[in-house]
Structure formats: structure tokens, C-alpha cells
N, C-alpha and C positions, 0 to 999 in steps of 0.2 A: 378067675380074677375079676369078671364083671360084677361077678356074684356078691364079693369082696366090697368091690367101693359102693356098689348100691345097698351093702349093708351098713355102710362107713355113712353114708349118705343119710340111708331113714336114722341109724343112733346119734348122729353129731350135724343134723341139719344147718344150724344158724354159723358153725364151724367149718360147714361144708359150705353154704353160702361165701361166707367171708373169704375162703381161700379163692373160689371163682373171681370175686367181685377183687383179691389183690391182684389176679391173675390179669387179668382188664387192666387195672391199673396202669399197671410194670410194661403190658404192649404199649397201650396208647403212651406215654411217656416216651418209650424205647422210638416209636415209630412218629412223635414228634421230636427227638432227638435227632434224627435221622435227616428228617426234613429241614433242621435250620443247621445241618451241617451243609446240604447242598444249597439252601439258598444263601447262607450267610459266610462261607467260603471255603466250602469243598471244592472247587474247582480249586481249591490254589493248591492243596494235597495231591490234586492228581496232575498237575504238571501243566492245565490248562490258562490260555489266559482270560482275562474278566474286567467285567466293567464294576466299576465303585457307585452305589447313590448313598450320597448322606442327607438326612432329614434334617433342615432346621426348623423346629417348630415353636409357638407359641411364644410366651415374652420370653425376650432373651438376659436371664439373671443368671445360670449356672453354664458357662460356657465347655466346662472339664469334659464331658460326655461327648461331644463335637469334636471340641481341638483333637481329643483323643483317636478318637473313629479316622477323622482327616489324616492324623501322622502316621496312623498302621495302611491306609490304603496309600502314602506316599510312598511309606517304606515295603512295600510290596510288590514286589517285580513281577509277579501275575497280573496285578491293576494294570491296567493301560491305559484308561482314563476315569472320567468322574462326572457325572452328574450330582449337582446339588439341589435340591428342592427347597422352595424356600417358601414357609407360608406362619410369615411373624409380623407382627406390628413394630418393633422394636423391643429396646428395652434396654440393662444399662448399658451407657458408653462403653465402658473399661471390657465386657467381655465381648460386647460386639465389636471391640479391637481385637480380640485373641483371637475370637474365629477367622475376623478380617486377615491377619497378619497367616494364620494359619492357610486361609485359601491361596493368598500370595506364596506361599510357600510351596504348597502345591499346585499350582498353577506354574511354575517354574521346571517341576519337574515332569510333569505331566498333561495332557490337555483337561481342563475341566469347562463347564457350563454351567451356565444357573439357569435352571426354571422355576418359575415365580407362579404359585400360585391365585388366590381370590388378593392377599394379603401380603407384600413384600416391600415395607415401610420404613422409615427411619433407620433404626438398626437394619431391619431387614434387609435395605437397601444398602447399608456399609457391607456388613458380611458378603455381599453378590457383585461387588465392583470388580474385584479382582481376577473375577474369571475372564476365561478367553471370551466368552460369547452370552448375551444374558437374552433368554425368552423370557414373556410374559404374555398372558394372555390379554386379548385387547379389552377385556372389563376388567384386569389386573389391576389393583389401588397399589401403587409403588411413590417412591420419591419422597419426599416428607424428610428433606438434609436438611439437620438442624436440631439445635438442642434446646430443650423446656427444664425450665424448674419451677416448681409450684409452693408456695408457702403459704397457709393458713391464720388468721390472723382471729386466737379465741379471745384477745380481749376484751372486748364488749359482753359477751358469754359468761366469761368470770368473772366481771363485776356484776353482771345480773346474777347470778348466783352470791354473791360477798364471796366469792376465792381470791387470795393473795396468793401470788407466788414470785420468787426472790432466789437468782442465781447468784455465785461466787467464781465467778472466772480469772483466768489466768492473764487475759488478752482481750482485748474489743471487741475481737474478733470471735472468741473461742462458742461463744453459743448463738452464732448467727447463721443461717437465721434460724430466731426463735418462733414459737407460734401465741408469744405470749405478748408481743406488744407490738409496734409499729417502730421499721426499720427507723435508722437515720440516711439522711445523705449517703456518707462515707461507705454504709454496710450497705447498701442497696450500686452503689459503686463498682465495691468490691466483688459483691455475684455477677454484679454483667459483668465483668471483667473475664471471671471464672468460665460465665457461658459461653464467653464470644472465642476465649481461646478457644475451649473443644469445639465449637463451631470451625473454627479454621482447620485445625485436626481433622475434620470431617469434611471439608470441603476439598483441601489439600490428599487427603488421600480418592477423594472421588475423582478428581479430575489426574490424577497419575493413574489410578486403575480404569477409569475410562478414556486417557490419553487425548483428554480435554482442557483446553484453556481454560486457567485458573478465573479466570474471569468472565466467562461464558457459565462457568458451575456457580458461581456466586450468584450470577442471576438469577437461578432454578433455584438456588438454595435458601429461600425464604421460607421455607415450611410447610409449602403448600404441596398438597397431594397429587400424582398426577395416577389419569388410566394410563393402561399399557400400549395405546395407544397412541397420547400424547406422549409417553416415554419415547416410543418408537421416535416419534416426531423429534423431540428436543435431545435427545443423544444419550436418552440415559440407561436404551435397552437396544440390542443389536435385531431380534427377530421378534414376530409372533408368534405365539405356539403354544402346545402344551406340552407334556412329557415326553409322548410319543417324541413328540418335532424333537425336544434336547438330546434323546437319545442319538435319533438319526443323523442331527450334526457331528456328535460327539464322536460314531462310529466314524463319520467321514475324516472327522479332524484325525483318529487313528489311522485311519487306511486301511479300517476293516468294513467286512459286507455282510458277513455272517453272523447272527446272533450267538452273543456269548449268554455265561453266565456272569449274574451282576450278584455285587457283595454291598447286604443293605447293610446300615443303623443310623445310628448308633440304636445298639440291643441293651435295651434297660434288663435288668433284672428283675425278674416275677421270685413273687412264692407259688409253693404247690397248689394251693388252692387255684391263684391265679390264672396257674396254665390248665389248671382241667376248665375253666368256666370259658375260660378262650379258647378251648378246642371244641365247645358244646355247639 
């Protein structure tokens, strides 16, 4: 038989090659499947219970991936609690309501925590109100409630060029603002108007999910950033810490001692190529 494949071997070398090199493959694959079964929630298959971390990262525009992760570890009777990591500058209002509304959700059913990275700001800072308990670290950049809209104004640009340009609207309102000429009164009115409401939106829910006077949060809520330190100080973070530390509250707030196993994501999806260069 040996005889056999090392003749299979010297007649069909690069044939012989290729089937080792699929045979590689098919393990490493097999034996990275394996692995984000037990980190990413094979405990819940075998009956054990576990702790939840969800990642929010980077500016927050596509909220689906989050809310999502959040509702399967609510609805998870293995979960017992949750750490949320948080290292965002913000980003839009509307989804850093869903995640917001989302941690409120679970935070009702379950105990959660935020820990706050280098970066957990505006947005960042809505989405992490809602937990039982928010770490940051003391050179943490957090707080920054409050809402920005920026408008560009290219007219001067286009007449240095000779460009005209000429809208047909339905309403006064309908292309404001524009980048193509200077508001009036009324349309420059009309956006604070717009900002200051989600502004309230955003103060109003900080001070219920931090169980702070609405008028104590207004004060902080001028836009300005604070360390995690000043957070500590002005009410807008419960401890110091880093991960470690949220865990170790989070197990206390269960009334467990023993380390479990924790169920990460939200898990993007790779192509092939992707996951062989991330296992290199």
C-alpha cells in the first residue's frame, strides 16, 4: 500500500500536493469552527450558564448588528448578564436610539454594565446610559450630550468658478439646508429648532437612565467632553475600571463567583479568504 501512494505521489505530484494542501484547509476551518462555537455560544448547547459582551464600536450609522446581538442575548436563558464595551465617538441620533432603547430593554431583563473604553462620546454616551453600572477608565473621553449639524456654504466657490445652480421645491423648506447659498432667518430657525428638540431627547433619556435631575443633566449637557474621571465626579459614570473591573461587578450583580463562559459579538461575517488571513 505504501508502495502505492508513493507511486501516486512521484506520477501526480502537484495533484498530490493540492489534495494535502485541501486537507489543511478542511482541519484549520473545521478546527476554527470548533473554536467560535465555544466562544461565541456553545456553552448555551450544553446546558451551562454565561455571560454576554457586546461590542459597540466605531461611528455609530448601522445600528441592525447590535440591536440584534442585544435581543438573542436577552432572549437567552443561559445569558445571566452582560457587559457592553463601548469605544465610539458617536454618531447618528436615530440609531444611537435603537441601541439605547435596546440596552433599556435588556437591562430590565437582565443585569448589564458598560465599560467604556479610550472613546465613549455623544452617541457613545446615549447607548451606555441605560445600564445598571457604567465603568470608564480615568483618561476615558466620554460625555459630549448633545447634538451638532454642520452645513457648508459653497457659494462664493461657485461664483469663483461661474457655476449657477437653481432648485424647484415643493416648500421653503424642502432643500434646506442647502450648500449653495446663505440660510434666511426663518430656515436657520427652523434647524435649531430640529437640534434643540433631539437635544432634549437626549438629555431626557440621560437623566431617567442615570436617575438624574433633568436639570443637573442640562448643565453637563453643553457638549463638552469629559475624562472618566470628571464623569466619575459629575454623575455620568458609576466606577473606574477597565474590563476586568465590569466583569467582576457584573458577576457580583449575578451572584456568581465562578468564571463562566461569555458569548461575544456581534460576529460579522468573513469570506474564506478572510478567515484563513485571520488565523495566519
Amino acid at each position: 500500500m505504501q508502495e502505492t501512494r508513493s507511486k501516486f505521489s512521484q506520477r501526480h505530484p502537484l495533484l498530490f500536493g493540492f489534495m494535502i494542501i485541501t486537507a489543511a484547509v478542511v482541519l484549520l476551518i473545521g478546527a476554527m469552527a470548533v473554536f467560535r462555537f465555544y466562544i461565541h455560544g456553545g456553552a448555551k448547547f450544553m446546558g451551562l450558564p454565561s455571560l454576554g459582551l457586546v461590542h459597540v464600536e466605531g461611528v455609530i450609522l448601522d445600528s441592525r448588528p447590535v440591536v440584534d446581538f442585544i435581543a438573542e442575548l436577552r432572549e437567552d436563558p443561559e445569558v445571566v448578564g452582560v457587559v457592553i464595551r463601548v469605544e465610539s465617538p458617536g454618531g447618528g441620533i436615530g440609531p444611537s436610539q435603537e441601541i439605547h432603547r435596546a440596552v433599556k430593554k435588556l437591562a430590565e431583563r437582565k443585569p448589564v454594565v458598560v465599560s467604556m473604553g479610550a472613546l465613549a462620546a455623544s452617541g457613545g454616551y446615549y447607548v451606555s446610559c441605560p445600564a445598571d453600572s457604567i465603568y470608564a477608565n480615568p483618561g476615558t473621553l466620554t460625555g459630549s450630550i448633545g447634538v451638532i449639524m454642520q452645513v457648508t456654504n459653497l457659494e462664493g466657490l461657485m461664483d469663483t468658478l461661474g457655476i449657477d445652480h437653481q432648485s424647484f421645491i415643493s416648500g421653503p423648506f424642502k432643500d434646506t439646508p442647502s450648500p449653495f447659498g446663505n440660510m434666511t432667518l426663518e430656515e436657520e430657525a427652523y434647524l435649531q429648532g430640529i437640534i434643540m428638540d433631539l437635544h432634549d431627547q437626549f438629555v431626557l433619556d440621560v437623566a431617567e437612565g442615570r436617575a438624574m435631575d433633568e436639570g443637573d443633566v442640562r448643565e453637563l449637557a453643553d457638549g463638552r467632553i469629559y475624562t472618566g474621571r470628571q464623569a466619575l465626579q459629575n454623575g455620568l459614570v458609576d466606577q473606574l475600571g477597565g474590563l476586568e473591573d465590569a466583569f467582576d461587578a457584573l458577576k457580583q450583580l449575578c451572584e456568581v463567583t465562578e468564571d463562566l463562559p461569555i458569548k461575544e459579538g456581534p460576529v460579522f461575517e468573513t469570506n474564506f479568504l478572510e478567515d484563513i488571513m485571520s488565523s495566519i
